[in-house]
C-alpha positions as CSV (number, residue, x, y, z in Angstrom):
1,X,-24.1,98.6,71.9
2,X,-24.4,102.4,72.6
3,X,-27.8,103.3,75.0
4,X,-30.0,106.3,75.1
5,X,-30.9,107.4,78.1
6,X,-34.4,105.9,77.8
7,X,-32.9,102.5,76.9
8,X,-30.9,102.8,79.7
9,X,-33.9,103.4,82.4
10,X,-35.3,100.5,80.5
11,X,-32.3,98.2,80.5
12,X,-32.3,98.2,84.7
13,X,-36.0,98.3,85.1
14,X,-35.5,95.3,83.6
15,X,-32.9,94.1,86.2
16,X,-35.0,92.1,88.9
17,X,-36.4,89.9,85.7
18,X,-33.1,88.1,85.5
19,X,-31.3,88.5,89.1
20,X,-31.5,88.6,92.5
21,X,-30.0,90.4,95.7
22,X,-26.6,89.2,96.3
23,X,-23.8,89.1,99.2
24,X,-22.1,91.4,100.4
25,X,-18.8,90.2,99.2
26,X,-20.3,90.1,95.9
27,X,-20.9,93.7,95.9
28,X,-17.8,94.3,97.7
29,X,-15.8,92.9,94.3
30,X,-18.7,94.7,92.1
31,X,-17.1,97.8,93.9
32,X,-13.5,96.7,93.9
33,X,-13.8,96.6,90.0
34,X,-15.3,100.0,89.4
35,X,-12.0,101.1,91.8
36,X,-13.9,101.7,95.2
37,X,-15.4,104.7,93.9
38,X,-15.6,108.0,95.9
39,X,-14.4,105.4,99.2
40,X,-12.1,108.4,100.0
41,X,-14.9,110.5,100.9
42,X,-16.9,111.2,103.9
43,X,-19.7,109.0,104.1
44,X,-22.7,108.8,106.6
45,X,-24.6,105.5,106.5
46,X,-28.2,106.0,107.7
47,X,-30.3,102.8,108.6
48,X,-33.7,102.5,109.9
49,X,-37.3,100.8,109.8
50,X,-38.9,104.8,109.7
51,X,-37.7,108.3,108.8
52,X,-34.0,107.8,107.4
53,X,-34.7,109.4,104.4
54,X,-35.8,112.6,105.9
55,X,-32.9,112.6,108.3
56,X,-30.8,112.3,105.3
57,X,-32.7,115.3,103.4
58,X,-32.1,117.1,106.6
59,X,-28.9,116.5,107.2
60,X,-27.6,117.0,103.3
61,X,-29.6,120.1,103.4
62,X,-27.6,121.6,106.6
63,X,-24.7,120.8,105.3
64,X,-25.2,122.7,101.6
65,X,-26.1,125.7,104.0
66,X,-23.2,125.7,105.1
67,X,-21.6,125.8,101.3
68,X,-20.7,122.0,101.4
69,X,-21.1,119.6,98.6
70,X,-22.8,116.6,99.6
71,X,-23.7,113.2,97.3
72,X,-26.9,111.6,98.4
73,X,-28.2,108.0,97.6
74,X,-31.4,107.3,98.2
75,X,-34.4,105.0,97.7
76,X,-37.5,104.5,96.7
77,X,-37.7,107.5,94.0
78,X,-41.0,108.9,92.8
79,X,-41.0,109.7,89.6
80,X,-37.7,109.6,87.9
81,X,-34.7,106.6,88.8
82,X,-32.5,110.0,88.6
83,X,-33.8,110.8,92.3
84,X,-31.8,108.0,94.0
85,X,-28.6,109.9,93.1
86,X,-28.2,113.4,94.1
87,X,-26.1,116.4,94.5
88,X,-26.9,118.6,96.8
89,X,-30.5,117.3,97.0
90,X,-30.6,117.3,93.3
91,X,-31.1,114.7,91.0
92,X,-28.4,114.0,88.3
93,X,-29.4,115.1,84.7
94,X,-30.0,112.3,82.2
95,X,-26.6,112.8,80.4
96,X,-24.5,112.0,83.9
97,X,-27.1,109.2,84.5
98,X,-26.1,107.6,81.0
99,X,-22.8,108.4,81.4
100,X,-22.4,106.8,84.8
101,X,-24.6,103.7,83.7
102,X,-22.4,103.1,80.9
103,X,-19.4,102.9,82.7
104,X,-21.0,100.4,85.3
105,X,-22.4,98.3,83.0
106,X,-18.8,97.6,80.5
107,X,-18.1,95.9,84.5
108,X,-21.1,94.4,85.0
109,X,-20.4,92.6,81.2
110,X,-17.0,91.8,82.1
111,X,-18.2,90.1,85.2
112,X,-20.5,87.8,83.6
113,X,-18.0,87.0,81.3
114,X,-16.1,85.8,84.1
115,X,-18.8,83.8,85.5
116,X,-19.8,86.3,88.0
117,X,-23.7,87.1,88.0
118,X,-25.4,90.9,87.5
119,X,-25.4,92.5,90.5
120,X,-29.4,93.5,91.6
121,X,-31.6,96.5,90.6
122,X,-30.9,98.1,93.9
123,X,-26.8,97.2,93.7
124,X,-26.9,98.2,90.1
125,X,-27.6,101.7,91.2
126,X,-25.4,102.0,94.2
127,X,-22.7,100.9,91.9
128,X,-24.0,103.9,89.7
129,X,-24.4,106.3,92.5
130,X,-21.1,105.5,94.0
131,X,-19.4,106.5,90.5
132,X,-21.2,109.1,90.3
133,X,-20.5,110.4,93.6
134,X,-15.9,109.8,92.5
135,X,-17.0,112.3,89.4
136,X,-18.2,114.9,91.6
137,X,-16.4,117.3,94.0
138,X,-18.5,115.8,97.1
139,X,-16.7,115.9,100.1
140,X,-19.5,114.2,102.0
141,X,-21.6,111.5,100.9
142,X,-25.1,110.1,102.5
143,X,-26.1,106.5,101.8
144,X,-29.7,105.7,102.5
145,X,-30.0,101.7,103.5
146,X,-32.4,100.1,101.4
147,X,-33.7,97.1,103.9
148,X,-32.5,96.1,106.8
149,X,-28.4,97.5,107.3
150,X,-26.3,94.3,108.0
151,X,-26.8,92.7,104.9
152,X,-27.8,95.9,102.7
153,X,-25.9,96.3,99.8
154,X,-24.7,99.9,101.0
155,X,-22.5,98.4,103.9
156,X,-20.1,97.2,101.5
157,X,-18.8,100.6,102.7
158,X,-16.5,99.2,105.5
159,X,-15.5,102.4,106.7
160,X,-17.9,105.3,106.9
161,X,-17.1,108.5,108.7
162,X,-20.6,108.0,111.0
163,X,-23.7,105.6,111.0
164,X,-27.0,106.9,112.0
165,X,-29.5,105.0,113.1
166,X,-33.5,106.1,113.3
167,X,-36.7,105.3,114.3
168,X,-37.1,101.2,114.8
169,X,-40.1,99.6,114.6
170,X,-41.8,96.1,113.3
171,X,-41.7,96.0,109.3
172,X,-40.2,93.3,106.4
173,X,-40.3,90.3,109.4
174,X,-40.5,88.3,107.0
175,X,-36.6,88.6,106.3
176,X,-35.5,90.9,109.1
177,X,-37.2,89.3,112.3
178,X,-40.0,89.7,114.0
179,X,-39.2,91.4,117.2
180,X,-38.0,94.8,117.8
181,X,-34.7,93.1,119.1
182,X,-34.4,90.9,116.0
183,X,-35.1,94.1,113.7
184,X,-32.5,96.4,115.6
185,X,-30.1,93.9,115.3
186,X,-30.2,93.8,111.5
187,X,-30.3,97.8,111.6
188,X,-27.3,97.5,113.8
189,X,-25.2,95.4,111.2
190,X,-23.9,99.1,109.6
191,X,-22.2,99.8,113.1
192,X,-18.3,99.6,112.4
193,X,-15.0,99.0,114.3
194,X,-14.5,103.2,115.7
195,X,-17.1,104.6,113.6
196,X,-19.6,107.0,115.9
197,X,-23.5,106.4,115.8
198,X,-25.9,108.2,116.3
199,X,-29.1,106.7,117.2
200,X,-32.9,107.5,117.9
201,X,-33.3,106.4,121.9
202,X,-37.3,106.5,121.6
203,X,-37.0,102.3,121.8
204,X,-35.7,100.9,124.8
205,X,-35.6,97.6,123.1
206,X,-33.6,98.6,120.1
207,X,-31.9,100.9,122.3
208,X,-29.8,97.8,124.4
209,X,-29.2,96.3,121.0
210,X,-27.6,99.2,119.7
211,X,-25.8,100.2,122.4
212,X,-24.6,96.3,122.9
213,X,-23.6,96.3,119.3
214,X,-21.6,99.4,119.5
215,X,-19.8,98.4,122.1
216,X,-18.6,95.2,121.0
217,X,-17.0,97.3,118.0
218,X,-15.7,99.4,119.9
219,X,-17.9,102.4,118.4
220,X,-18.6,105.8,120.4
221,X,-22.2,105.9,120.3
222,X,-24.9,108.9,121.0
223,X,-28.2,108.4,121.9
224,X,-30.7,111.1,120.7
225,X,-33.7,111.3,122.9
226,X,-37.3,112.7,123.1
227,X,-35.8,115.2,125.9
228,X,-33.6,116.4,123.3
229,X,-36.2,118.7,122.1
230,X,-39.7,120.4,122.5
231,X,-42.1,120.7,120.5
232,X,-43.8,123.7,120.9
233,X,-46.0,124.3,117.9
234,X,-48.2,122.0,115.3
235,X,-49.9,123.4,112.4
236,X,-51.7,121.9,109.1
237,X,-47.9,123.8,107.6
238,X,-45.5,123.2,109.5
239,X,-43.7,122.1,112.8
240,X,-41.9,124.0,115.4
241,X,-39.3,122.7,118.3
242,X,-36.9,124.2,120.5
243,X,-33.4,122.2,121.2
244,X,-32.6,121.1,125.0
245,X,-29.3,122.3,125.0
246,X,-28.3,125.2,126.7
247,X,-26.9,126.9,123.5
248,X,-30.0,126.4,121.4
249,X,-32.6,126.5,123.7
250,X,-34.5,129.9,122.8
251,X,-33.7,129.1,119.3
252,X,-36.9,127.7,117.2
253,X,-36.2,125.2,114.5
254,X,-39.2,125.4,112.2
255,X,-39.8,122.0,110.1
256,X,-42.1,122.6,107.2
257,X,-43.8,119.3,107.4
258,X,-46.4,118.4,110.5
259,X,-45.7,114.7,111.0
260,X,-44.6,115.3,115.3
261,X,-42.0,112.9,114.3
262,X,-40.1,114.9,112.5
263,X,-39.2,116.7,115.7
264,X,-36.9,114.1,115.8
265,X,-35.8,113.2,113.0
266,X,-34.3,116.7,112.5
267,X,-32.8,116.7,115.8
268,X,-30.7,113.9,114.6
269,X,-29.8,115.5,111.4
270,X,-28.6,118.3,113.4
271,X,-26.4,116.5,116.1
272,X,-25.1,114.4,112.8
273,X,-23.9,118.2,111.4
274,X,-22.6,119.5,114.2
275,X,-20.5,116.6,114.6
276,X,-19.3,116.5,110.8
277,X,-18.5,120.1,111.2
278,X,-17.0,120.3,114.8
279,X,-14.3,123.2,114.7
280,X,-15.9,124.8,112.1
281,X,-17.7,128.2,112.2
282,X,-21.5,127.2,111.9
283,X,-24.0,130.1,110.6
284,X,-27.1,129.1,113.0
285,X,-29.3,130.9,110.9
286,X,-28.6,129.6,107.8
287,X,-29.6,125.9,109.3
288,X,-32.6,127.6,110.6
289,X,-33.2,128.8,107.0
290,X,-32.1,125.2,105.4
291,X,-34.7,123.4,107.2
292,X,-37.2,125.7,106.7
293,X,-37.5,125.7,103.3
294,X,-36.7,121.6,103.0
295,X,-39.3,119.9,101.2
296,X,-39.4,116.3,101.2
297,X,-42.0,114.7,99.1
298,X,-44.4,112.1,100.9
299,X,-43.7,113.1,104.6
300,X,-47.0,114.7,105.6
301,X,-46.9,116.7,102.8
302,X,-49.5,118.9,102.0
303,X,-49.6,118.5,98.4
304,X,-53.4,120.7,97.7
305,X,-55.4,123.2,100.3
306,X,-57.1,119.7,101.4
307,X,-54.6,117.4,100.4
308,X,-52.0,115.7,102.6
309,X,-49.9,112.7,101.8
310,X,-47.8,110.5,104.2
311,X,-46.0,107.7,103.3
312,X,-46.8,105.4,106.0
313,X,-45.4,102.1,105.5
314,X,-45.8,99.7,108.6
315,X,-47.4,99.5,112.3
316,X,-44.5,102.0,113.4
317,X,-45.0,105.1,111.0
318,X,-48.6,104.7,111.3
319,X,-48.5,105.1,115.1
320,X,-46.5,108.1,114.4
321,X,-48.7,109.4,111.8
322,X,-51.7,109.0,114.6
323,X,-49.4,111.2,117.0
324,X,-49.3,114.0,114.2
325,X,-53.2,113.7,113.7
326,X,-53.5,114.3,117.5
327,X,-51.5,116.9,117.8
328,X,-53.2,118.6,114.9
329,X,-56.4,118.3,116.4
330,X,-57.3,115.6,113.3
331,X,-58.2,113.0,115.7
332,X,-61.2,114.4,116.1
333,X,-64.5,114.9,114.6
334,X,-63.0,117.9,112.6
335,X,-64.3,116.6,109.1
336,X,-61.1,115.0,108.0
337,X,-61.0,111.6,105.8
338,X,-58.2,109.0,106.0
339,X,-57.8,107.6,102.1
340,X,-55.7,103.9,102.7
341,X,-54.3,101.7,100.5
342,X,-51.7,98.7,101.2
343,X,-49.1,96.3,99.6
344,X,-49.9,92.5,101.0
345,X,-46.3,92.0,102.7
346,X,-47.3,94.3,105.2
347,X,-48.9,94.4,108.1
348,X,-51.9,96.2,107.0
349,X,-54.7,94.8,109.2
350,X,-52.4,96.2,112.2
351,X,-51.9,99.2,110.9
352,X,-55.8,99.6,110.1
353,X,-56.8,98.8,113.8
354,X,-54.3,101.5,114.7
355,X,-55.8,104.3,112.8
356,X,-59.8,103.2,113.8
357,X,-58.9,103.0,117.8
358,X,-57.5,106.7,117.3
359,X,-58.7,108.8,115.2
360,X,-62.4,109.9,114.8
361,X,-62.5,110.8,111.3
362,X,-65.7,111.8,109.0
363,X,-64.6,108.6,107.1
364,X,-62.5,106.3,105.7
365,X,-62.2,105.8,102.1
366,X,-60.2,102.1,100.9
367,X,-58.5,102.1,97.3
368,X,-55.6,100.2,95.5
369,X,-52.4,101.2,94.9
370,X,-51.0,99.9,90.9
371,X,-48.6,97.2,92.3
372,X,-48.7,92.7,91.9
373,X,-48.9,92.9,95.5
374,X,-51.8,95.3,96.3
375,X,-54.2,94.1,98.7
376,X,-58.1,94.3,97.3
377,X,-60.0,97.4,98.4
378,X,-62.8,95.0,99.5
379,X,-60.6,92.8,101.5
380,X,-59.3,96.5,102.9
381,X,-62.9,97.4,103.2
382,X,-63.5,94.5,105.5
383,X,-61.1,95.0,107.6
384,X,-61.9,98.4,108.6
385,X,-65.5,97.4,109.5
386,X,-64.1,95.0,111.6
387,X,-62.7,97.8,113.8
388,X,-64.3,100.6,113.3
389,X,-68.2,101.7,112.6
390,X,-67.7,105.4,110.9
391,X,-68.3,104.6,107.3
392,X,-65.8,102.4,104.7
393,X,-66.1,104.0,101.3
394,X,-64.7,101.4,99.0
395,X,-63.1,102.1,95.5
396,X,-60.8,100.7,94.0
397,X,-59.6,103.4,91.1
398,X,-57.4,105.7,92.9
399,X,-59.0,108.5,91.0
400,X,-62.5,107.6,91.9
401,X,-61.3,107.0,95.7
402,X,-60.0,110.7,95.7
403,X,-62.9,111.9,94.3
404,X,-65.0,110.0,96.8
405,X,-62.4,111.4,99.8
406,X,-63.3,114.7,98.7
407,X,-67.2,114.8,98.8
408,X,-66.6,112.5,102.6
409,X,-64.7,115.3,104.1
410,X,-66.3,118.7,105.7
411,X,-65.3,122.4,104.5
412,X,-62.7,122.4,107.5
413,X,-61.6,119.0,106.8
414,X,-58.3,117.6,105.3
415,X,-58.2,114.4,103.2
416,X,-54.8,112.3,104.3
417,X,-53.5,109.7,102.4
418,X,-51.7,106.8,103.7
C-alpha cells in the first residue's frame, strides 16, 4: 500500500508495539540490504551519558561555516520525527521523509518475509537516516548514539572516520552498569581498530577505560581537558571562554547558551573540526560566528524573559546544571524557582538531593511530565521535603505548575525547568 506522510509517522510510532531492540548483526544485514547506505562517507560517531547532542550541533554547525555539507542523526526529537534526520542542522521535509521511509520499509517487508523480524523504532530510523544521508551530497555525516555505544544500533558503522566521546556519568544502570567504569566501558564499545577519539578527560575513572580501550584497538586517542579552556564570562544569555592554546588564546568563543558545561562541550566540537579539516584553510571568524548564533533547543535555553529550560536527565547533568546556577549567581537567594519533573527509571531522588544541598532558591515547584513512566508529583513532593525546607509547591498539571513557578519567583528571578 502507498503511505502519506501522516500514515507514515503513524506506521513507526507504532513500531515498539510489535518489536524490540535487536543485535547488532541484525542491523548490520538490515544495512547490508538497503546497500550500506552513505558508508562511503565521513562519519563521526559521538557517544556519551551527557552533552553529545550539543557537541554534535556544534560540531555540524562549524563545519557548514566552513561551506561543508554535513548529515546529522540524532535523538530524542521535540516536536517533529523529521528532527532526527538533518542536513546541515535542518530537518528533512515530509516528502524526503516519505520518500526515504518508503524505500526502507519494501526491505523491512522483504525481511520478514524471510523470517527476519522488524528492526526497532530507533533502527528503523537510522536505517532511514542512513538512506537519507546516500541521497544527499553530505560529505560528512554525524551519528548521535542513542544509549549506551557498544551495543547501539549506530555502531553497525564499523568504520567511522572519528569517535567522540563526552561527558560520562551514572544513568540507564539498569542496562549499562552501574559504575562509572561499567558505563565508560559500554560508551567505549564505538572505539574502532585506527579510528581517533576524542574524549572528554573531566572523569578520571572513564578516563583509564577509555584510554585502555583505545589502546587495545590500536586507536590514537585525545583527551580534551578542563585546562583546555577558560571560562571567562557567565550571563543569563550566553557563555564566553578563551581556548588554551597558544593560537587561540586571545580569541573569545561565545556560546549562546549558559549551561558552564558547554565550555566544554564546544571545545570538543572544535578539536573534532580542526581535525576533520586539517590542511584546510579555516576562516576563524566564521566558527566564532557559527557558534554564536547556534541554538540548541533544551540546553539551558532561555525560552521566555523568565523562562529557562534544561534537559537534565540523570545525577551527572544535574550536577552540571548546579555548576551553571553557581556561576550565574542562581544559587542564591536571587528569587529564582527550580520547576522538576522525572521519569521513574531514573535516579530522581539523587538528583533531587543534588539540587536542595546547592542551590538556595525562592522555591521549588514538583509537576508531571505526560509519559507511562512519570513519577507522581506527590511522591516528587516528598522527596524534596526530605532534603530541603524552602517550600515544595506541588501540581501535577504542567500548566498549573508553570503558573504556580511564576507567582513563586521574585521580579529578578528566573524560573528553570529541569
Amino acid at each position: 500500500m502507498a503511505y502519506s506522510y501522516e500514515e507514515a509517522v503513524e506506521y513507526i510510532g507504532e513500531i515498539p508495539r510489535f518489536t524490540k531492540k535487536h543485535t547488532l548483526e541484525h542491523t548490520k544485514e538490515f544495512l547490508r540490504r538497503l546497500g550500506n547506505p552513505a558508508f562511503d562517507r565521513k562519519i563521526i560517531h559521538v557517544a556519551g551519558t551527557n552533552g553529545k547532542g550539543s557537541v554534535c550541533a556544534y560540531l555540524q554547525a562549524l563545519l557548514t561555516a566552513e561551506g561543508k555539507n554535513v548529515g546529522f542523526f540524532t535523538s530524542p526529537h521535540l516536536v517533529s520525527v523529521n528532527e532526527r534526520i538533518r542536513r546541515n542542522n535542518v530537518p528533512i521535509d515530509d516528502k524526503a521523509f516519505l520518500t526515504v521511509f518508503t524505500e526502507v520499509l519494501a526491505v523491512v517487508r522483504q525481511m520478514e518475509e524471510e523470517g527476519l523480524e522488524h528492526p526497532s523504532y530507533f533502527e528503523f530510523l537510522f536505517g532511514m537516516g542512513m538512506k537519507a544521508f546516500a541521497g544527499m551530497d553530505a560529505e560528512y555525516i554525524i551519528l548521535e548514539t542513542g544509549l549506551g555505544g557498544r551495543l547501539d544500533a549506530t555502531n553497525s558503522v564499523e568504520r567511522p572516520y572519528l569517535t567522540l566521546i563526552t561527558s560520562i556519568s551514572l544513568d540507564h544502570t539498569e542496562i549499562l552498569g552501574g559504575t562509572i567504569r561499567e558505563i565508560a566501558g559500554e560508551k567505549a564499545g564505538i572505539i574502532k581498530p585506527q579510528v581517533p577519539v576524542f574524549y572528554d578527560g573531566s572523569s578520571k575513572e572513564a578516563s583509564e577505560v577509555i584510554r585502555s580501550a583505545a589502546l587495545e584497538k590500536g586507536a590514537p586517542c585525545r583527551e580534551i581537558s578542563k585546562n583546555a579552556f577558560e571560562i571567562q564570562e557567565v550571563t543569563r544569555k550566553y557563555i564566553a571562554f578563551s581556548r588554551a592554546n597558544a593560537y587561540d588564546k586571545d580569541v573569545m568563543i561565545h556560546v549562546p547558551m549558559c549551561g558552564c558545561y558547554q565550555a566544554m562541550n564546544a571545545e570538543i566540537a572544535l578539536c573534532a573540526a580542526e581535525y576533520l579539516l586539517e590542511g584546510e584553510q579555516i576562516h576563524e571568524e566564521r566558527w566564532q560566528e557559527a557558534l554564536a548564533s547556534l541554538r540548541w533547543e533544551g540546553r539551558m535555553e532561555r525560552v521566555a524573559l523568565h523562562l529557562v529550560v534544561d534537559g537534565a536527565h540523570n545525577p551527572g547533568a544535574v550536577e552540571a546544571f548546579v555548576e551553571s546556577m553557581k556561576a550565574l549567581g542562581a544559587d542564591s537567594q536571587d528569587g529564582s524557582v527550580v520547576l522538576f519533573s522525572a521519569v521513574s527509571d531514573k535516579n530522581y531522588e539523587q538528583m533531587i538531593e543534588c539540587l536542595c544541598s546547592n542551590l538556595d532558591v525562592n522555591a521549588f515547584v514538583v509537576t508531571e511530565v505526560e509519559d507511562a513512566r512519570r513519577v507522581p508529583a506527590e511522591e516528587l513532593r516528598r522527596v524534596f521535603q526530605k532534603y530541603t525546607k524552602k517550600k515544595v509547591v506541588c501540581e501535577a498539571d504542567v500548566c498549573e505548575a508553570l503558573r504556580a513557578a511564576e507567582a513563586q519567583r521574585t521580579a529578578d528571578g528566573d524560573v528553570y525547568c529541569l
